[in-house]
N, C-alpha and C positions, 0 to 999 in steps of 0.2 A: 423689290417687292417679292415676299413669295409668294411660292406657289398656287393653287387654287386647292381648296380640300375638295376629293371626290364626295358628292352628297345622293342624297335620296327624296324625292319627291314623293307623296302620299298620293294615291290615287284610290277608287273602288272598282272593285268588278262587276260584271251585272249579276250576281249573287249579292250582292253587297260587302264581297270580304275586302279589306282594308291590303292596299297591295302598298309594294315601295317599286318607284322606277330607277334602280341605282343606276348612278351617272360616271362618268368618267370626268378626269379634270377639265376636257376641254368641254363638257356639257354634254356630250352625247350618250342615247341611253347603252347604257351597258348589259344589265339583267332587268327583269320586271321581278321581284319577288314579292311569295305575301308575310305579311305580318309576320307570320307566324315563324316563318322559316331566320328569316332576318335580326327576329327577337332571339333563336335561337344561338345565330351566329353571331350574333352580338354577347352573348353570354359567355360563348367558348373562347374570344375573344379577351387579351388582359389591356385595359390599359398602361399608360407608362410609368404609373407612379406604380403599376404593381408589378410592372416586371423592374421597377428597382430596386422595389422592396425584396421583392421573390432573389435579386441577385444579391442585394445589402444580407440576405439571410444565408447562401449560400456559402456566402466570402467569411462570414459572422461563424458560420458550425465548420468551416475548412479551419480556422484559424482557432477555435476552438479546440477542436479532435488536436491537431496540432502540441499547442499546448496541454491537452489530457495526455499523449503520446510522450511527451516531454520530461512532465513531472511523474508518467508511471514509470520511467527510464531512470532519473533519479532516485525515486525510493526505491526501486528495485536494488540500485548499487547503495544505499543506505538500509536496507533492510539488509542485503550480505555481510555488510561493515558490521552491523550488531550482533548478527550472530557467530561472527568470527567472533566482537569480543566477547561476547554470552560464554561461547566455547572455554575459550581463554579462561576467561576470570571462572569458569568452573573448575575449571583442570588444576586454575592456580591454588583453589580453594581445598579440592582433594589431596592434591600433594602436600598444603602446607596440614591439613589432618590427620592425613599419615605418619608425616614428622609428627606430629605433636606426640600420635598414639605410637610412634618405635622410640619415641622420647621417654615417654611416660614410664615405655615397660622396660628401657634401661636406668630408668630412677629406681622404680621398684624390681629391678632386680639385683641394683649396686646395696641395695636399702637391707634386701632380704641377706643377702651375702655378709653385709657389715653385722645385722644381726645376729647371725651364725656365727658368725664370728668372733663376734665378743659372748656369745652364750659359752662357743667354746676355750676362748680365753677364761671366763670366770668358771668353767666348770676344769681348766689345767690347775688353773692358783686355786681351787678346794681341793685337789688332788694333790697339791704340792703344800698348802697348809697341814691337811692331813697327815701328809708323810711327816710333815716335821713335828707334830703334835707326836705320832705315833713314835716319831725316833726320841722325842723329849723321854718321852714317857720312859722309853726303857731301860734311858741312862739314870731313870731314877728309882 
């Protein structure tokens, strides 16, 4: 069988305030209090479904934080990964447009050369046409 709950009998004063005679388990009185004081401490007082609640919530935001702790640890190391490759594929993008542009300006400079070059080839064969008009001419 258990125990006996410690209780509280009503009683009044000769003012009329409404008193509690708290008792102890075995029935005897323990405190006389009034109302009022009783009402209070009965307030400050949790029951037990609220301190299981109050503990279910405590266990609830530890394991929580927990896991926010967790996943800001992971993107943290995936936010690094991205911006190495950010880096990367910048770097990889600048270099291959500097090839393109030391590319470009040995096109157009093989480009400029060939055409100097045959200006000066066609401008040797009207010098060497010439000459041989000029030599026709004065064997006749």
């Amino acid at each position: 069988m258990a125990a006996k709950k410690a209780r509280r009998t009503t009683h009044r004063s000769r003012s009329g305030k409404k008193l509690y005679a708290k008792r102890t388990r075995s029935g005897r009185f323990k405190d006389i209090q009034s109302y009022k004081r009783s009402a209070r401490a009965d307030q400050r007082r949790r029951s037990r479904s609220e301190k299981i609640k109050r503990s279910a919530k405590k266990v609830a935001k530890k394991a929580a934080s927990g896991a926010r702790k967790a996943v800001r640890r992971a993107g943290a190391g995936t936010r690094r990964v991205a911006r190495k490759v950010q880096k990367s594929t910048t770097r990889a993008i600048q270099s291959a447009a500097s090839g393109v542009t030391a590319a470009t300006i040995a096109v157009e400079q093989t480009a400029t050369q060939a055409v100097s070059g045959a200006a000066n080839a066609v401008d040797t064969a009207t010098h060497a046409v010439q000459s041989a008009v000029d030599n026709v001419a004065e064997k006749i």
